[in-house]
N, C-alpha and C positions, 0 to 999 in steps of 0.2 A: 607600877605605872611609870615610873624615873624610867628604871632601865627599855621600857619599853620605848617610849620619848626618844631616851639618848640613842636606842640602836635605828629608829628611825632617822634619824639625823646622819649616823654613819652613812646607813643605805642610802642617801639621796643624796649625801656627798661623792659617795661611790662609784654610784650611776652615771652623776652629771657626771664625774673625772672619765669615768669610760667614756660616753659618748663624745667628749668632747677628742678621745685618742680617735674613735672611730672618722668623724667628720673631720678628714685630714684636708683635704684641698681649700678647703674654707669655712672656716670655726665661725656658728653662727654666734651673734653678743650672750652671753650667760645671761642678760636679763630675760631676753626672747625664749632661753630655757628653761630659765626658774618660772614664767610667766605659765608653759605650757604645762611641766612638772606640778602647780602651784592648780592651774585647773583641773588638769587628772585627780588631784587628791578631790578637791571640790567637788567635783561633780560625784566620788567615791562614795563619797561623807554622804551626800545629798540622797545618794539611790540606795544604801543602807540603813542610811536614819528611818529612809521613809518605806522601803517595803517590808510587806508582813513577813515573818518569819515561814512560812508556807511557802512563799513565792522561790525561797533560796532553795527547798529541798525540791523543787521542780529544777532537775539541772539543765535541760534544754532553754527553758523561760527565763534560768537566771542567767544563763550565758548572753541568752540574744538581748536582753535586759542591759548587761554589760557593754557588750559587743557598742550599741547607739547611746549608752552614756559616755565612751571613749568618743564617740564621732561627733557628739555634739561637745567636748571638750576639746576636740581636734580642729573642728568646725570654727570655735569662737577664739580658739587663740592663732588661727593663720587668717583668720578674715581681721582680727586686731594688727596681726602686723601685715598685712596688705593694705590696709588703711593708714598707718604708719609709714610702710616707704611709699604711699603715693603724694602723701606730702612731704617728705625728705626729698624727692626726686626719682629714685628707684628703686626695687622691689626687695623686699626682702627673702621673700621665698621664693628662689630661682631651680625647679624643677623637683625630681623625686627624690633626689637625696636629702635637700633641704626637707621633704613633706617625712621620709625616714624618722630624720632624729629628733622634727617635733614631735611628731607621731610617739615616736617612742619615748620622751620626755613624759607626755601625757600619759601614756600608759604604765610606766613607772611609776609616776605621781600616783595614779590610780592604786596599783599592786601595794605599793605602801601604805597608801591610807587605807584601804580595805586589812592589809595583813595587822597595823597596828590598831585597828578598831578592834577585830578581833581578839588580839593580844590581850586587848585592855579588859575585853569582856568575858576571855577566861581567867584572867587575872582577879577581875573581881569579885568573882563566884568562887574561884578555886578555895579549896582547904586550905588551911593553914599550912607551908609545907611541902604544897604540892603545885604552887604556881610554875609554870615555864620556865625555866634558865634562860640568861642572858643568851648565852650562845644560840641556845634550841630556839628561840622565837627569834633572833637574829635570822638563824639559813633558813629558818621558814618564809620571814618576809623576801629574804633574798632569790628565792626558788620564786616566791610568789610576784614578787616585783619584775624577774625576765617573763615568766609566761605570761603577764597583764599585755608587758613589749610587744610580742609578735604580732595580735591580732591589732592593734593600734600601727604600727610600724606601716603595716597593709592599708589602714585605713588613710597614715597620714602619708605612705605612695603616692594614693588615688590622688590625693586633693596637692600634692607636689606637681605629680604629671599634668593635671589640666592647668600649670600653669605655662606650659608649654605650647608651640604652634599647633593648633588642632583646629578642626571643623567646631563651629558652636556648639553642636550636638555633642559630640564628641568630649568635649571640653566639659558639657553637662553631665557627661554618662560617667567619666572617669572617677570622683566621687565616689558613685554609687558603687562602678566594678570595686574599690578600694575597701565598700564597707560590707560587699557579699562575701569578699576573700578576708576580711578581718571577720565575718560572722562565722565562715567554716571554722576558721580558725580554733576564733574563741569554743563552738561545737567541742569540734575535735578536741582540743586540749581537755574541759572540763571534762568529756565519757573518757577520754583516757587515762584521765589522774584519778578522777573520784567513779567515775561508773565501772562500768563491767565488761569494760572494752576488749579483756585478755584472761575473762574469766578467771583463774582463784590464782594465776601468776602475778598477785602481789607487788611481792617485790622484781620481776622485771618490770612490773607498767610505770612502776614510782622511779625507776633508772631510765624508763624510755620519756617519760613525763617532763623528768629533769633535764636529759638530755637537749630534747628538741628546741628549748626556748636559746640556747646560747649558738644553736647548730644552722637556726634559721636568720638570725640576726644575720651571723657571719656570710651567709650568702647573697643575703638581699643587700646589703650595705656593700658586699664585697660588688657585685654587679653595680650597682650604679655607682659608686667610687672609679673603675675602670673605664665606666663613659664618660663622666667628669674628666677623668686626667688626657681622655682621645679630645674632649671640646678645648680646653686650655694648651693642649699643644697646635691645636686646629685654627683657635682662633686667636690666638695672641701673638704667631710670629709676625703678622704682618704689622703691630702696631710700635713699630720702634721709629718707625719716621713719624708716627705722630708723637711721641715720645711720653708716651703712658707706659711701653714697658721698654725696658733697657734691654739689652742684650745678658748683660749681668742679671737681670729679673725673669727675663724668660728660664736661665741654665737655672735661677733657684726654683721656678715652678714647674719646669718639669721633673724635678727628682725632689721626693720628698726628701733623703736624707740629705740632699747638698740643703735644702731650704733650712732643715730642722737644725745640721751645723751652723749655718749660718745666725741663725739665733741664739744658738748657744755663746759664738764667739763674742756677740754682740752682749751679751749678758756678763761672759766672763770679762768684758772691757769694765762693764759696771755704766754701761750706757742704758738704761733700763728705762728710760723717754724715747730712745732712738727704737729701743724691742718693740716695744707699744705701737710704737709710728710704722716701724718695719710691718708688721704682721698686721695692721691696718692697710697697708697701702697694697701689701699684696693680697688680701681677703678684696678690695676692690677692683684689684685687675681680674680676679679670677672672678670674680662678679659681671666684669664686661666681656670677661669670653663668654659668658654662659645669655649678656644679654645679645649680643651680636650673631651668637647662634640661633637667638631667635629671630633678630631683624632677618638675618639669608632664610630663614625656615617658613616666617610668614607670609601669606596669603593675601590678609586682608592689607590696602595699603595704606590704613586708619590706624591699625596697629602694628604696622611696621613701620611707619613714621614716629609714631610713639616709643618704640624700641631703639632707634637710632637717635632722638631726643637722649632717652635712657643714658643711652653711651656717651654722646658728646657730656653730658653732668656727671659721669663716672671719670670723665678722662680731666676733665676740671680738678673734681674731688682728688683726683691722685696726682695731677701737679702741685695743689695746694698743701696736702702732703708730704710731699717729697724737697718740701721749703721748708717743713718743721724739724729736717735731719739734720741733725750737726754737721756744718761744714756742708748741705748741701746733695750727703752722699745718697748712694739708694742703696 
């Protein structure tokens, strides 16, 4: 039971470390992710405790079963921080990349507390002798914690993108499209790992199974990471007369490695108040390209007044900032 615990705790250190390389343009707070990681297990715990053991050898019913306990743990932990930045001033989840690595936070949380429930419960039935290895229930939950990903990732797209300029409707349905492609998803994976999807070829379906969860991440993060980096080049050159980004601010956000050097030297100074302050101030510029794209992009003029509100308290935020740097600097 220990080493089960302790390899759960590697796995969810792991993950958050990953995701947070992944969400390179703008690192959402680690609390916002332990928050969402912290629900996915919860809601785990919740929909194993409580159904019969019947319901899980139906693998259609236990997937779609899954599939809507990730979405209502996607659901409750971006509707907590939309409530959150609307009284801080502005939004915390700013489009699909943001809706990605909650998404995927929660469904990690999930894969883990599902894989280490299980752990526990072959553990405690097992022979004397014949419990799981450290290792072996390790890559188990680690296999099993990316495939939980994907179909969450999908679901927390859906609910990223409707925070974007859209029609009401629109804005209503995107949710929904986010939990039908998280519902194939989850489908597909379960008949491919455990069903019979490849007939008595075994061992390819357990290499094409393992495969696809690190295969799909990398594209869906990889596309919306490369719209993110067109909105911040897009919409930050013009803010240097107002002087939320510098000229020196804009060259570190458009290239991840001058930005990521740049924290280093700032680290190697042994300025590690100025790092903090640095990589705050620029998580909120790249917060107002992305809210500015929405003021140009909207429709309604209730809520483009609201977005341009947004901006003006983001450009506050990041002079008040740029007062907490030694000497001044940015």
């Amino acid at each position: 039971m220990l080493s089960a615990l302790v390899g759960s705790v590697i796995l969810a250190l792991g993950y958050l470390f990953i995701v947070r390389l992944v969400d390179a343009n703008e690192k959402e707070p680690l609390w916002a992710m332990l928050l969402l990681f912290a629900l996915g297990g919860f809601v785990a715990a919740l929909l194993l405790m409580g159904l019969p053991p019947s319901v899980r050898l139906s693998t259609s019913l236990f997937a779609s079963l899954v599939a809507f306990g990730k979405l209502l743990a996607i659901g409750a932990g971006i509707g907590i921080l939309i409530a959150y930045g609307q009284r801080r001033g502005w939004e915390e989840v700013n489009g699909t990349m943001d809706g990605i690595v909650y998404g995927t936070c929660a469904g990690m949380g999930f894969g883990v507390a599902a894989q280490l429930m299980d752990q526990l419960t072959v553990g405690a039935v097992a022979m004397p002798g014949m419990e799981p290895s450290f290792f072996s229930g390790l890559g188990q939950r680690a296999v099993g914690g990316l495939a939980d990903a994907i179909p969450a990732a999908l679901i927390g797209a859906g609910f990223g993108a409707a925070t974007r300029p859209a029609a009401p409707l629109l804005r209503a349905a995107l949710p929904v499209v986010g939990l039908v492609l998280g519902l194939f998803a989850e489908l597909g994976y379960a008949h491919l790992a455990h069903g019979n999807a490849l007939g008595d070829s075994g061992l390819l379906r357990s290499r094409i199974a393992f495969a696809l969860p690190p295969v799909a991440i990398v594209i869906i993060a990889g596309y919306a990471l490369l719209s993110e980096r067109r909105t911040i080049r897009t919409e930050l050159v013009s803010e240097a007369d107002s002087g939320a980004v510098t000229p020196d601010d804009y060259l570190l956000l458009s290239s991840l490695l001058r930005k990521q050097l740049a924290y280093l030297r700032t680290l190697l100074g042994f300025r590690i108040r100025d790092l903090f302050v640095l990589r705050s101030i620029h998580n909120l510029q790249v917060q107002l390209a992305f809210v500015k794209d929405r003021a140009k992009s909207e429709s309604d003029a209730q809520r483009r007044a609201q977005a341009e509100a947004e901006a003006a308290r983001l450009r506050t935020a990041i002079s008040e900032r740029r007062g907490m740097l030694s000497g001044g600097e940015s």
